[in-house]
C-alpha positions in Angstrom: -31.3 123.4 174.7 -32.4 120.5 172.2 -29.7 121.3 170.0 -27.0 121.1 172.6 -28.7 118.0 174.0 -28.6 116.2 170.5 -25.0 117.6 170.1 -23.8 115.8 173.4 -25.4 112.8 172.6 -23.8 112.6 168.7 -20.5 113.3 170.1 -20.7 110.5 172.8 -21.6 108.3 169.5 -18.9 109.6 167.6 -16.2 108.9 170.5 -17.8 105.0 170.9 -18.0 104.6 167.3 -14.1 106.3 167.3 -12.6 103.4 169.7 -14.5 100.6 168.1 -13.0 102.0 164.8 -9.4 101.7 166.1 -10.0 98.5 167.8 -11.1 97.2 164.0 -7.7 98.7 162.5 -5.5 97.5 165.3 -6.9 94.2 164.4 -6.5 94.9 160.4 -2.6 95.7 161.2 -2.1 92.7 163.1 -3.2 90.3 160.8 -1.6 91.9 158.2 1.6 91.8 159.6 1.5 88.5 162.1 -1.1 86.3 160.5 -1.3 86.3 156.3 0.5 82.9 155.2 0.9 84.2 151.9 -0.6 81.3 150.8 -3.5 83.2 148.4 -5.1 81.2 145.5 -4.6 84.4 143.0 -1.0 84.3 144.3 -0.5 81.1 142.9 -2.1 82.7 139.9 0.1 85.3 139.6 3.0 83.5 140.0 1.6 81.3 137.3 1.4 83.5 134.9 4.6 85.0 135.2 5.9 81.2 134.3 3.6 81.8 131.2 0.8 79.1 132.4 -2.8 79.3 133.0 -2.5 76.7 135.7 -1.4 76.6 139.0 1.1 73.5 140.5 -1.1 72.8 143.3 -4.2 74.3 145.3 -3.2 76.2 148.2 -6.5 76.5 149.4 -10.1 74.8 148.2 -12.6 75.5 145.6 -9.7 74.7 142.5 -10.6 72.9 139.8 -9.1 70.1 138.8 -9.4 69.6 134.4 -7.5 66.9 132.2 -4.8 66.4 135.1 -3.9 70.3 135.8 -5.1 72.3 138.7 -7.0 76.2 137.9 -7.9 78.7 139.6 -11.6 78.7 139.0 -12.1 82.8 139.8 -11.6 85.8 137.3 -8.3 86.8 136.9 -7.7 90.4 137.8 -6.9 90.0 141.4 -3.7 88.1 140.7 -2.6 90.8 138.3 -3.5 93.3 140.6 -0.8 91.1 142.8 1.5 90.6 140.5 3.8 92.8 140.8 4.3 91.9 144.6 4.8 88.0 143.8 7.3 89.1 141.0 9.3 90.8 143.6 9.0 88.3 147.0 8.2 85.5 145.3 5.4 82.9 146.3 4.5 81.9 148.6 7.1 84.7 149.7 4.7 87.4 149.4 2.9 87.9 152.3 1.2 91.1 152.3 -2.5 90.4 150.9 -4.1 91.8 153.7 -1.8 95.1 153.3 -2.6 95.3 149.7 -6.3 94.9 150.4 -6.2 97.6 153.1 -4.1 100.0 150.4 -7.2 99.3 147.8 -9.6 100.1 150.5 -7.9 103.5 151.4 -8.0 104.5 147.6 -11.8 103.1 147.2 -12.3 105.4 150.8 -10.5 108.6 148.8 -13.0 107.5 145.5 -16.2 108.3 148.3 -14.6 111.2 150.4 -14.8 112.5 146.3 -18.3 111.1 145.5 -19.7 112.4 148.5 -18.0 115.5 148.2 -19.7 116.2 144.6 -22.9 115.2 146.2 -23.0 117.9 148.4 -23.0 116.2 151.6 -21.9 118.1 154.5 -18.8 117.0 156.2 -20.1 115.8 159.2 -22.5 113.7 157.5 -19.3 112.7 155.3 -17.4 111.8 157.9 -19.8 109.3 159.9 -20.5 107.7 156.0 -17.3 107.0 155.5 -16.5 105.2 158.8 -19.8 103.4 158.0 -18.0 101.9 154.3 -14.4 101.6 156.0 -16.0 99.5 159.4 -20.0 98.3 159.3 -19.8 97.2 156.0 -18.5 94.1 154.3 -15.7 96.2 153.1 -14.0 95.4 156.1 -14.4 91.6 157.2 -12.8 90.7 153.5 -10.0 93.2 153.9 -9.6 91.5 157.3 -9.7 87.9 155.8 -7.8 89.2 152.4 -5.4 86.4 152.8 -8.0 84.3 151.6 -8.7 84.0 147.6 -12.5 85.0 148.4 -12.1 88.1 150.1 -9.1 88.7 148.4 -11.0 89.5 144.9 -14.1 91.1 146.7 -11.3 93.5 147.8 -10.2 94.5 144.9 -13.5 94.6 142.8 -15.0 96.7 145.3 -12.9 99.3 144.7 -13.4 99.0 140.6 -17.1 99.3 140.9 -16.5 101.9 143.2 -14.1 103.7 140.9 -16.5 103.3 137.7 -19.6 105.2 140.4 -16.5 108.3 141.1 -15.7 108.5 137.2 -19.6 109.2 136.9 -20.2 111.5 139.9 -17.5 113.3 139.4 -15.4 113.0 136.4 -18.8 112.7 134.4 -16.7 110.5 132.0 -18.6 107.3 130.7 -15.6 105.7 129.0 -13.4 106.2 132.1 -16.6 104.2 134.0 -16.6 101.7 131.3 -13.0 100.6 132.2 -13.7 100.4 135.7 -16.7 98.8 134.7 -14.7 96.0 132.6 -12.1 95.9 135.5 -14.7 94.9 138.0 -16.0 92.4 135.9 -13.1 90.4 135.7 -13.1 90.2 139.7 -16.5 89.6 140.1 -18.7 88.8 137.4 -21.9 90.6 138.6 -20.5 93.9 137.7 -21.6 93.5 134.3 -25.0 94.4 135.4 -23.5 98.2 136.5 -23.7 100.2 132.8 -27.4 100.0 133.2 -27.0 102.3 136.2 -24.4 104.3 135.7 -25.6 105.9 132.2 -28.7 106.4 133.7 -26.5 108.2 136.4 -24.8 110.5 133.9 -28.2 111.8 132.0 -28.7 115.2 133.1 -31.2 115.5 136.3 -33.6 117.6 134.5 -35.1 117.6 130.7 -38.3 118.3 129.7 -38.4 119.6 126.3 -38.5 116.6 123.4 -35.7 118.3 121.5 -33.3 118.2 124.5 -33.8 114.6 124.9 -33.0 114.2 121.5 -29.6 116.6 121.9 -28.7 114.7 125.3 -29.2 111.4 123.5 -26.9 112.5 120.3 -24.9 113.9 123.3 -24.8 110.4 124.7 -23.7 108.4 121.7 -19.9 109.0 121.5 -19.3 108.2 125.3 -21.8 105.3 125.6 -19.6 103.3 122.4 -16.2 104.4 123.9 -17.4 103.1 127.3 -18.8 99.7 126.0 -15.2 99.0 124.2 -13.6 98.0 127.2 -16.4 96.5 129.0 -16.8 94.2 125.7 -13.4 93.4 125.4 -13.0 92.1 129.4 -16.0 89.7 128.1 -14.2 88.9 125.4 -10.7 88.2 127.4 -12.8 86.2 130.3 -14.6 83.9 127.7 -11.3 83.3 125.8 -9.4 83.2 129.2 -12.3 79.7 129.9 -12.2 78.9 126.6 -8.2 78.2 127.1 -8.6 76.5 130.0 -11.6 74.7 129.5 -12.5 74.0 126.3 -15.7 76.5 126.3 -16.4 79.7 126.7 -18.7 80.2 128.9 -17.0 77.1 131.4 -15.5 78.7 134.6 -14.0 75.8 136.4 -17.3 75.1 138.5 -18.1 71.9 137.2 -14.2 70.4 137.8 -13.8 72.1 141.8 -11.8 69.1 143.2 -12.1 69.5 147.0 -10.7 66.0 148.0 -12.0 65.6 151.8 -14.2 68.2 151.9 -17.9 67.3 153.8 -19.3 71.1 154.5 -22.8 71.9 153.5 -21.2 74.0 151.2 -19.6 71.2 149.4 -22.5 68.9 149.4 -24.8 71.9 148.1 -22.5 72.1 144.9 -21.7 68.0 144.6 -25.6 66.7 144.9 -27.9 70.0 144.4 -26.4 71.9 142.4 -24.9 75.4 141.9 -27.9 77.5 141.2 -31.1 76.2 142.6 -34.8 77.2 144.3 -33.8 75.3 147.1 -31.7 77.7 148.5 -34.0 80.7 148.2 -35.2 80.4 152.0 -32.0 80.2 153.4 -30.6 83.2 151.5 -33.4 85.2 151.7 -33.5 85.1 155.7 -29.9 85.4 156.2 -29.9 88.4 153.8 -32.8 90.6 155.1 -33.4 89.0 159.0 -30.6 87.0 160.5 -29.3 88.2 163.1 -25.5 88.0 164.7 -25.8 84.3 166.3 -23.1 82.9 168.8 -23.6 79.5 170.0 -23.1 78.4 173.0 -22.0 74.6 174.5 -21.5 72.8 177.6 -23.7 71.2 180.2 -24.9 74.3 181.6 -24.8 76.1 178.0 -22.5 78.9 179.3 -19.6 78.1 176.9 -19.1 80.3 174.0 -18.3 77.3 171.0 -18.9 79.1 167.8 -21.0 81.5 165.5 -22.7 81.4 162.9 -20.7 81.4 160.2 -23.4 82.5 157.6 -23.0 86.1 158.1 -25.7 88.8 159.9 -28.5 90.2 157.8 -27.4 93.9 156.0 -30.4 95.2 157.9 -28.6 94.1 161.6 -25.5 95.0 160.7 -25.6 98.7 158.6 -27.6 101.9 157.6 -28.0 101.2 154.2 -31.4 99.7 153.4 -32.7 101.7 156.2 -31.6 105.2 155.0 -32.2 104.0 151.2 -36.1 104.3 152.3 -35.6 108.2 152.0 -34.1 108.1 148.2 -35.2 110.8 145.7 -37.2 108.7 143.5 -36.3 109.3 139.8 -34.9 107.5 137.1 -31.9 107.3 138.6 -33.3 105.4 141.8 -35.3 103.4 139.3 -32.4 101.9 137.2 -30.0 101.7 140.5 -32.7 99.3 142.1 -33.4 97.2 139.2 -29.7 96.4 139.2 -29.5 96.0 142.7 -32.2 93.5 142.9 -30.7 91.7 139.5 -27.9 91.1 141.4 -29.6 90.3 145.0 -32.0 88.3 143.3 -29.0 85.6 141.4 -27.5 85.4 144.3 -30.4 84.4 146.2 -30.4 81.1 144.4 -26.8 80.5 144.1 -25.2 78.0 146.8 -23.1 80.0 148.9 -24.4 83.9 149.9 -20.7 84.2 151.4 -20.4 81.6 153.7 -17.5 81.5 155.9 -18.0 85.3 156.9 -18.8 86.7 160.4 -21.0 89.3 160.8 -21.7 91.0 157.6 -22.7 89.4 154.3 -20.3 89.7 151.9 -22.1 89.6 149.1 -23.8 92.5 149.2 -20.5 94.6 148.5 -21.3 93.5 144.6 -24.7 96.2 144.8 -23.6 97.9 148.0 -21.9 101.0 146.1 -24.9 101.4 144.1 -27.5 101.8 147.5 -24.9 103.9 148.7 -25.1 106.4 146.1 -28.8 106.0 145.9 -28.9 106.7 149.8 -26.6 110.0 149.1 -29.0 111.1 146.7 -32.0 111.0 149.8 -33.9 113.5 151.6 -31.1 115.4 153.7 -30.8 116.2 156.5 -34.4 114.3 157.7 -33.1 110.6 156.9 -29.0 111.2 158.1 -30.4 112.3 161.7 -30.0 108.8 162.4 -26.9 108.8 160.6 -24.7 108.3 164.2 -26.6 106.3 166.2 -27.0 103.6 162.9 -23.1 103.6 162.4 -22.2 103.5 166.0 -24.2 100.6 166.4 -22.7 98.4 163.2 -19.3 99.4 164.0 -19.4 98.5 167.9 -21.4 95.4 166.8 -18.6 94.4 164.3 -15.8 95.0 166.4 -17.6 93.0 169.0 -18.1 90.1 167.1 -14.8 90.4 165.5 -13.0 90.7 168.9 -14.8 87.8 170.2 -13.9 85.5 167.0 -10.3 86.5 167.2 -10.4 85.9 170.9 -12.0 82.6 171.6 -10.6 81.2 168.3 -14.3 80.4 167.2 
């Protein structure tokens, strides 16, 4: 009788969690076929470099830097070769298909986990609800949804590289092929460099005991750990020559020259009179990534009109399963190196000046580490912390088509 009552019940969560699900892709189409402008930062990239120029003849968006009279793109430059193809053929602003292209990357980084998960052993029905948590109550979709935009664009695409280096791992159990995806990421979003830690700790075999097979694993480990750093070393190289042409230094990416004529946003004034890193912000980050929750506002003498949200995202313990659930990881040196990356990258961020802003719901940040708790969460005590599993995703996807619906219908 229990069992039937619990079956009911997950099967009434999986039908709710089912139409908010459609409602989110319905939404995802539409915007990808009615509402991109084409009008992408890495477009203009894209279509710069195939005029053989590292500049860009005007901004089409903000946060371009402007350097000895010529206009940059201030982000890494994989995303607009990832485009570039598609601006070769239409043209740009001709193409207009970067939401598309971001929901095509997103199906082959959902494929990457239906493999992961499926090398982890996880039973299908657990599979299933997990991979409707990545595709619709995480990040993963708000910047497919908003992938016209440079931002959320790259976040797009280097989700599915750090994604892709975790599958080359798990189940390829090739280091090089990680490295490249490693390197790849990197040169979307620079905190991927912080990955190789975890995933050669990743690819150690799970059990050893015996001194002489640590010394045999690590002569083992040799070979691939070299052929994996190659390309990660070389996309370090490329990105500091890639400033270095543009900028005159190396280590220069275009944050000291963002020109945003006009621009009054805190954002803005952040960067212009505190600075780009600073202590200041710790507070602010720090509540909005572990408390906040979603926040309308509401206007009006009576304060019964709905006039905006909070456009600083919800807190990745509102909004998803995956700190929860990561409380039942195996702990082991695997867990150990996966959360000392994790909070390496949590913990820049939480002095850095934006933590996604411009974002509804979810914070978009997160998806740097997110594939990394995600594995470690996998590797948990089954079946006792995925009981929750349904009721946990049901809840961020209804909450994130909610507030999506709500954006996209009050124009908020």
């Amino acid at each position: 009788m229990h069992r039937s009552s619990e079956d009911n019940r997950n099967r009434t969560l999986a039908v709710l969690a089912g139409l908010g699900a459609l409602a989110l892709l319905a939404l995802l189409v539409l915007r990808g076929v009615l509402r991109d402008p084409g009008l992408n930062s890495h477009g203009a990239l894209a279509d710069a470099f195939l005029h053989g120029r590292l500049w860009i003849d005007r901004c089409p968006e903000i946060d371009c830097a402007l350097f000895q009279g010529r206009t940059y793109v201030i982000f890494p430059p994989l995303p607009a070769l990832v485009a570039l193809p598609f601006v070769a053929l239409f043209g740009f602003p001709g193409f207009k298909g970067f939401v598309l292209l971001a929901m095509a990357l997103g199906a082959i980084g959902l494929w990457a986990w239906h493999r992961i998960l499926r090398a982890l052993d996880v039973e299908d029905a657990d599979a299933l609800w997990i991979l409707a948590a990545i595709a619709f109550a995480s990040p993963l979709f708000q910047v497919t949804l908003r992938s016209e935009g440079v931002w959320f664009y790259a976040q797009s695409v280097a989700f599915l590289m750090t994604t892709l280096s975790l599958w080359a791992v798990i189940c390829r159990r090739s280091l090089p092929l990680a490295g490249l995806f490693v390197a790849l990421a990197f040169l979307c979003r620079q905190m991927a460099i912080f990955y190789p830690l975890f995933l050669l700790v990743l690819a150690l075999p799970r059990h050893e005991s015996r001194r002489g097979e640590w010394r045999e694993t690590a002569r083992d480990l040799v070979r691939p750990v070299l052929l994996a750093g190659i390309p990660v070393a070389l996309a370090v190289v490329a990105y500091c020559a890639y400033n270095y042409a543009r900028f005159g230094s190396p280590t220069e990416t275009g944050y000291a020259f963002i020109h945003n004529p006009g621009s009054a946003g805190f954002i803005w004034r952040r960067i212009a009179e505190v600075g780009i890193f600073s202590r200041d912000y710790l507070l602010f980050n720090t509540l909005y990534l572990f408390l906040q929750g979603i926040h309308f506002e509401f206007g009006g003498p009576y304060l019964t009109q709905l006039t905006g949200i909070d456009r600083s995202g919800a807190s990745v313990l509102v909004m998803g399963p995956w700190l929860l659930l990561a409380v039942y990881a195996r702990l082991d040196r695997a867990f150990a190196a996966g959360a000392v990356v994790v909070a390496i990258i949590a913990g820049i961020t939480l002095f850095y000046h934006s933590n996604g802003a411009d974002q509804t719901a979810t914070q978009r940040y997160t998806l740097d580490w997110l594939p990394i708790l995600i594995v470690l969460m996998l590797r948990g005590e089954r079946p006792r912390a995925f009981a929750a599993l349904p009721l946990l995703v049901t809840w961020g996807i209804l909450a994130n088509a909610a507030v999506t619906l709500l954006t996209s219908f009050y124009r908020i």
